[in-house]
Each structure stands twice: as structure tokens, then as C-alpha cells.
MARMIKE-718895 format. One record per residue: x, y, z of N, C-alpha, C, O in turn; residue in one letter; chain; residue number from 1. Coordinates in steps of 0.2 Angstrom, whole numbers, plus 5000, padded with zeros to 4 digits. Example, Ala and Ser with C-alpha at 12.3 -4.5 7.8 and 13.67 -1.06 7.14 Angstrom:
% MARMIKE-718895
> n_X  n_Y  n_Z  ca_X  ca_Y  ca_Z  c_X  c_Y  c_Z  o_X  o_Y  o_Z  rest  kette  nr
> 5066  4972  5039  5062  4978  5039  5066  4984  5039  5071  4983  5042  A  A  1;
> 5064  4989  5035  5068  4995  5036  5064  5000  5039  5067  5006  5040  S  A  2;
//
This chain:
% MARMIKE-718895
> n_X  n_Y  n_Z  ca_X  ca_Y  ca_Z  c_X  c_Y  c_Z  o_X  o_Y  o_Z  rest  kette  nr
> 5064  4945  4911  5060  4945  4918  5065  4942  4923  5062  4938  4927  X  A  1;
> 5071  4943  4924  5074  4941  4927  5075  4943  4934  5078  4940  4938  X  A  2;
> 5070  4951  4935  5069  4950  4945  5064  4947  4945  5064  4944  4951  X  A  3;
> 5059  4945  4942  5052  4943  4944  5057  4935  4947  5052  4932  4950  X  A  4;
> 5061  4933  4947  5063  4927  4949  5064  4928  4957  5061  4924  4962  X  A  5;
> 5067  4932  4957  5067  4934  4964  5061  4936  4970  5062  4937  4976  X  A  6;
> 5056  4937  4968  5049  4936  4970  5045  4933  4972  5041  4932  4967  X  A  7;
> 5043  4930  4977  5040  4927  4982  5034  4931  4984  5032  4935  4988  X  A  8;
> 5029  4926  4979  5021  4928  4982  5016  4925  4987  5012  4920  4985  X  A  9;
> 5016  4927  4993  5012  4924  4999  5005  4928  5000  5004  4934  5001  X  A  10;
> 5001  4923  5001  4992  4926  5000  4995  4929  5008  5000  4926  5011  X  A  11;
> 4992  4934  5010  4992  4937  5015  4984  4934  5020  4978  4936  5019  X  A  12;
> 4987  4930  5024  4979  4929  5027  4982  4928  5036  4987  4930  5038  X  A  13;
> 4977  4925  5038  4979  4925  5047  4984  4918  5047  4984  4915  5052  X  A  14;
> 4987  4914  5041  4990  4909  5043  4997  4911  5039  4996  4912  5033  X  A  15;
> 5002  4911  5041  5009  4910  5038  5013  4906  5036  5017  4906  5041  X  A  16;
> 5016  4900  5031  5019  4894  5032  5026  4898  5030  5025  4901  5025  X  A  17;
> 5032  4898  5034  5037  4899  5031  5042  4891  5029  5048  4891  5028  X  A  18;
> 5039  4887  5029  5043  4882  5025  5045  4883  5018  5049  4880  5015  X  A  19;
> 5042  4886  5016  5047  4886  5008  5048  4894  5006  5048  4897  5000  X  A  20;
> 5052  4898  5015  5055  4902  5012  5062  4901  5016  5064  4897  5021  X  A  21;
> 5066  4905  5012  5075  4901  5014  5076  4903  5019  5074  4909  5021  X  A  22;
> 5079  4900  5024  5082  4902  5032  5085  4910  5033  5085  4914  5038  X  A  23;
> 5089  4913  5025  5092  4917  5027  5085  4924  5025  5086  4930  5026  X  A  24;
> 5081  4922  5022  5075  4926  5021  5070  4927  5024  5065  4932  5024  X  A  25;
> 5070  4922  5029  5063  4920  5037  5063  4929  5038  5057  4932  5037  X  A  26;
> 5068  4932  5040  5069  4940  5046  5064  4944  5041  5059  4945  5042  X  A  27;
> 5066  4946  5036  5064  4950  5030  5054  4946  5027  5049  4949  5026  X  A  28;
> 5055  4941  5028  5048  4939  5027  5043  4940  5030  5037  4943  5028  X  A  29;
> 5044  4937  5037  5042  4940  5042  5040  4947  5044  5035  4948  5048  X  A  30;
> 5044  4952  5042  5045  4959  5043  5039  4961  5038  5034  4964  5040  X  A  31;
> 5040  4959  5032  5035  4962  5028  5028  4959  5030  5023  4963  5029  X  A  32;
> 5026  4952  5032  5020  4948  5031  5017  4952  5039  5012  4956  5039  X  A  33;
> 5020  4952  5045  5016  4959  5047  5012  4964  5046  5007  4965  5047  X  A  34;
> 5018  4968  5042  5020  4976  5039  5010  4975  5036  5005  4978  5038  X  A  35;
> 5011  4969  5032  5003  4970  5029  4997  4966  5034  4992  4967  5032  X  A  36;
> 4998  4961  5037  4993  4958  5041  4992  4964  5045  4987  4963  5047  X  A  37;
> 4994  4970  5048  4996  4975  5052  4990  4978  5049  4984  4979  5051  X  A  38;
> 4994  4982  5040  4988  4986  5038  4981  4984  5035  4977  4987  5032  X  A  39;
> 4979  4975  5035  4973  4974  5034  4970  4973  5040  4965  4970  5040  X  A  40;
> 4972  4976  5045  4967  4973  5049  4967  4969  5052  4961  4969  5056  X  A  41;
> 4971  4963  5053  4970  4958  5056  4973  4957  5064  4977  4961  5067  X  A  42;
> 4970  4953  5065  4973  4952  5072  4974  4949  5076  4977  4951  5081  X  A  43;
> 4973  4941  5074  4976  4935  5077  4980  4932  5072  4977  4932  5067  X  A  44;
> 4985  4930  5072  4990  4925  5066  4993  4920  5069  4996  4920  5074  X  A  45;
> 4993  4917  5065  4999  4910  5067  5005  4909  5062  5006  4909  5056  X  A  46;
> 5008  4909  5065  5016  4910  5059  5018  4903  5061  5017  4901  5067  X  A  47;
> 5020  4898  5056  5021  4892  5056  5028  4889  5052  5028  4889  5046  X  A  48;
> 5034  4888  5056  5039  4886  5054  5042  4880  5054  5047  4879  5051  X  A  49;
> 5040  4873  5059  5041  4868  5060  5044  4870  5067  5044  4876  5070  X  A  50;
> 5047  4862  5068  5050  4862  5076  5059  4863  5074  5063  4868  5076  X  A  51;
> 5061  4859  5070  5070  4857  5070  5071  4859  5077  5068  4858  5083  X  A  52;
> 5076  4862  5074  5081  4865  5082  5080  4872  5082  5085  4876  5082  X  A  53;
> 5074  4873  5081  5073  4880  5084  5077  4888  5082  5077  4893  5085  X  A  54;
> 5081  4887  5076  5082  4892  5074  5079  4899  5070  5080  4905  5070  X  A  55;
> 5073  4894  5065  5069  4898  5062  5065  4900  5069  5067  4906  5071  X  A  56;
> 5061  4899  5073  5058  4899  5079  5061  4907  5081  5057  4912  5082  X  A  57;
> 5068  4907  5083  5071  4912  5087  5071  4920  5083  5071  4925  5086  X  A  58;
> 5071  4917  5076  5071  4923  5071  5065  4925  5072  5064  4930  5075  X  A  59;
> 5059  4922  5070  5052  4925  5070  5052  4929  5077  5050  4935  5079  X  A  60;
> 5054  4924  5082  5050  4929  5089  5055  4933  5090  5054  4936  5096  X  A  61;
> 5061  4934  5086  5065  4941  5088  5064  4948  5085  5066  4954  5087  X  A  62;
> 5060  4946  5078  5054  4950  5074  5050  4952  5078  5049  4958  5079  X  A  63;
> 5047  4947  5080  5040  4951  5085  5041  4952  5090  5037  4953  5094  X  A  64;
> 5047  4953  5093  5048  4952  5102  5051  4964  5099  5052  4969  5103  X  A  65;
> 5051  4965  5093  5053  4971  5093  5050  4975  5087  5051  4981  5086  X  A  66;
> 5044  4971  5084  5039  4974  5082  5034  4979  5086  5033  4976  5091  X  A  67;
> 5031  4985  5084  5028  4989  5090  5019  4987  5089  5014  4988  5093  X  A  68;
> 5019  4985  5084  5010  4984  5085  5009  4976  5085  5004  4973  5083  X  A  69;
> 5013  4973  5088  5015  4966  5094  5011  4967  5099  5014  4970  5103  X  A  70;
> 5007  4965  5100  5002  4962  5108  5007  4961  5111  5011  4963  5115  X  A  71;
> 5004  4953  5107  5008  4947  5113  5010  4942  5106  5008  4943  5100  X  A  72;
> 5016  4935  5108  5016  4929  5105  5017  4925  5110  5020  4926  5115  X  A  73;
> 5014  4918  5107  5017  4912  5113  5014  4905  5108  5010  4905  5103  X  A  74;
> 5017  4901  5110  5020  4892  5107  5010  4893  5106  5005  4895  5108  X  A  75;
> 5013  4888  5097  5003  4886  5097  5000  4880  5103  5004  4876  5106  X  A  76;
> 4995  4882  5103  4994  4874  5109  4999  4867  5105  5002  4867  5099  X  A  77;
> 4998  4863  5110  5003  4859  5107  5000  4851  5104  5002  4846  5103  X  A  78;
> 4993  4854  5103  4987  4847  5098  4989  4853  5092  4994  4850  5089  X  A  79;
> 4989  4857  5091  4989  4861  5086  4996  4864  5082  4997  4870  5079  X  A  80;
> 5003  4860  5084  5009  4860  5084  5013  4865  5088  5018  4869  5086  X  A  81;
> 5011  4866  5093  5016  4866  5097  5022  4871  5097  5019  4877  5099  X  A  82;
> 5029  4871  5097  5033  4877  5097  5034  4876  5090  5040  4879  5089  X  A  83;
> 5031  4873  5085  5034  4873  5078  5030  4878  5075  5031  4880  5069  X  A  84;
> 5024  4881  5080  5021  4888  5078  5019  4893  5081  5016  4891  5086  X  A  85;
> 5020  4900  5080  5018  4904  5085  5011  4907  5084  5010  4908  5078  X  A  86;
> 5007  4909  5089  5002  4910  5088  5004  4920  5092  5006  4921  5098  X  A  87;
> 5002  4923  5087  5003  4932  5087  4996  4934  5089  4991  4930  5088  X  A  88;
> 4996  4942  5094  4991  4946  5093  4994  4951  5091  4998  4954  5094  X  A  89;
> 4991  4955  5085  4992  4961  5085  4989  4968  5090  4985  4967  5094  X  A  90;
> 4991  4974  5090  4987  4978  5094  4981  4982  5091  4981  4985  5085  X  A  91;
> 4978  4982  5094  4971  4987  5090  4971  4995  5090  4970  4998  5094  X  A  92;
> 4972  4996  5085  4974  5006  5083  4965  5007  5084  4960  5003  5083  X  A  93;
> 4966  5014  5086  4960  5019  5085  4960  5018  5077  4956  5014  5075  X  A  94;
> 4964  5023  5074  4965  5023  5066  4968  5021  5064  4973  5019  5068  X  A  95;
> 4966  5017  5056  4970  5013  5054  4968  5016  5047  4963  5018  5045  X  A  96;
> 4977  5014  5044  4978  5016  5036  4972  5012  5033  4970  5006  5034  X  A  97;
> 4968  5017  5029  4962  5012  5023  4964  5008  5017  4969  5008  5015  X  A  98;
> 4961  5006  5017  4963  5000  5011  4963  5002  5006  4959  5006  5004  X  A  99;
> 4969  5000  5001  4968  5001  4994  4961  4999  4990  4958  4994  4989  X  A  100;
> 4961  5004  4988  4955  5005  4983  4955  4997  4980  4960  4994  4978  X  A  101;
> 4948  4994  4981  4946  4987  4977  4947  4979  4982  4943  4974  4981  X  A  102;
> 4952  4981  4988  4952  4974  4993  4947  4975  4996  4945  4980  4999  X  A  103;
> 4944  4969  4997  4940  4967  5002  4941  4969  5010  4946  4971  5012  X  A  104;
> 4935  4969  5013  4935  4971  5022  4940  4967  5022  4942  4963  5018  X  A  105;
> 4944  4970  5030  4950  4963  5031  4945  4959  5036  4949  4955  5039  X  A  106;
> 4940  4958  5036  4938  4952  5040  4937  4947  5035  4936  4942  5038  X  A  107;
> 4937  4946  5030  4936  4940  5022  4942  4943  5018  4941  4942  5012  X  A  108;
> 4949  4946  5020  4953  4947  5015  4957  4941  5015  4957  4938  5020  X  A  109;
> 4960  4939  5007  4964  4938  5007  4969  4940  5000  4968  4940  4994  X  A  110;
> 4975  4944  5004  4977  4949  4997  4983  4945  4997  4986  4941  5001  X  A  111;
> 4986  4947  4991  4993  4942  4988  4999  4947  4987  5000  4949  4981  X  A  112;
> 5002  4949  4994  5009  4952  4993  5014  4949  4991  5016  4943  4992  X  A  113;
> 5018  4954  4987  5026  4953  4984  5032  4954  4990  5034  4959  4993  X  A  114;
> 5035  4948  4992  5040  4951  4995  5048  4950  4990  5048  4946  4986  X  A  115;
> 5054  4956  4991  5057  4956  4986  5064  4949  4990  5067  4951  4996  X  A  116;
> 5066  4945  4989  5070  4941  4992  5078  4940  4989  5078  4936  4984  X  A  117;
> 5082  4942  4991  5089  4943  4990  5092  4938  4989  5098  4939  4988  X  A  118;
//
């Protein structure tokens, strides 16, 4: 079982912690943890990375500054950390891809995607 090692199980919900995923896998994470908050439906998220010096920070909003079903993002308020998290809106499609047969509405979803990490 030696790719299952390389996999990285994040519940998909409207909050993100990227602290224990590695700085050089933040772009890739991020990419996919959309890819599916995108296709369940959701619509507000907070992607949370800490403060440091702002490097994970610059990868996430250069994700979303080039993502197309990107709203808007901007700093969480700052009682609620501040530039250590961004707060996303996605955009609202007419159509939207249906759900795999068996999840939940996405207003009570919580699904558990594989991202693959190199």
C-alpha cells in the first residue's frame, strides 16, 4: 500500500485548515479543495493558513485570484484571525454538476476527498 501513503484525506466542508499540509503542496490542495467545494455547492469558505510571513497566504490568493468560479476573497475579520485566513465566495451557476449518487444536499454535506500529494 505504498501510494495510499501519499494521500491526504480532507473532509470537504466550508472550512479549510491547511496547516498540516506541506508548503510545497498548499497550490495543488487548494486547487482541488475548491475543484469540489465548487461541485458540492457551497458558497462561502474560509481557507485558513496561519499569519508567518505570509507565504502560504500569497499561494492560496494566487489560486483564487485565477480560479473562474471565484467571487470575491478578502482577510477574515480580524476577531476571527485575520490575514491568517481568507474568507472566499464562490459564484452561483444556473447548472450545476449533480451529486454523486448517495451524498448528502450540499447544504449538510460533509464528503471526504483524496487529494494525491507528491
Amino acid at each position: 500500500m505504498e501510494q495510499d501513503d501519499a494521500l491526504l484525506r480532507i473532509p470537504v466542508t466550508d472550512v479549510v485548515d491547511l496547516h498540516t499540509v506541506r508548503p510545497q503542496d498548499v497550490k495543488e490542495a487548494v486547487e482541488a479543495y475548491l475543484e469540489e467545494a465548487n461541485r458540492l455547492g457551497l458558497k462561502a469558505l474560509r481557507i485558513i493558513y496561519g499569519r508567518g510571513i505570509g507565504v502560504q497566504r500569497e499561494t492560496v490568493r494566487a489560486v483564487l485570484a485565477r480560479t473562474p468560479f471565484v467571487l470575491s476573497f478578502q482577510d477574515d475579520p480580524l476577531e476571527a484571525g485575520g490575514w491568517g485566513a481568507t474568507i472566499v465566495t464562490l459564484r452561483t451557476w444556473k447548472f450545476r454538476p449533480a451529486l454523486k449518487k448517495g451524498y448528502p444536499a450540499p447544504a449538510k454535506v460533509t464528503v471526504e476527498t483524496t487529494f494525491r500529494l507528491f
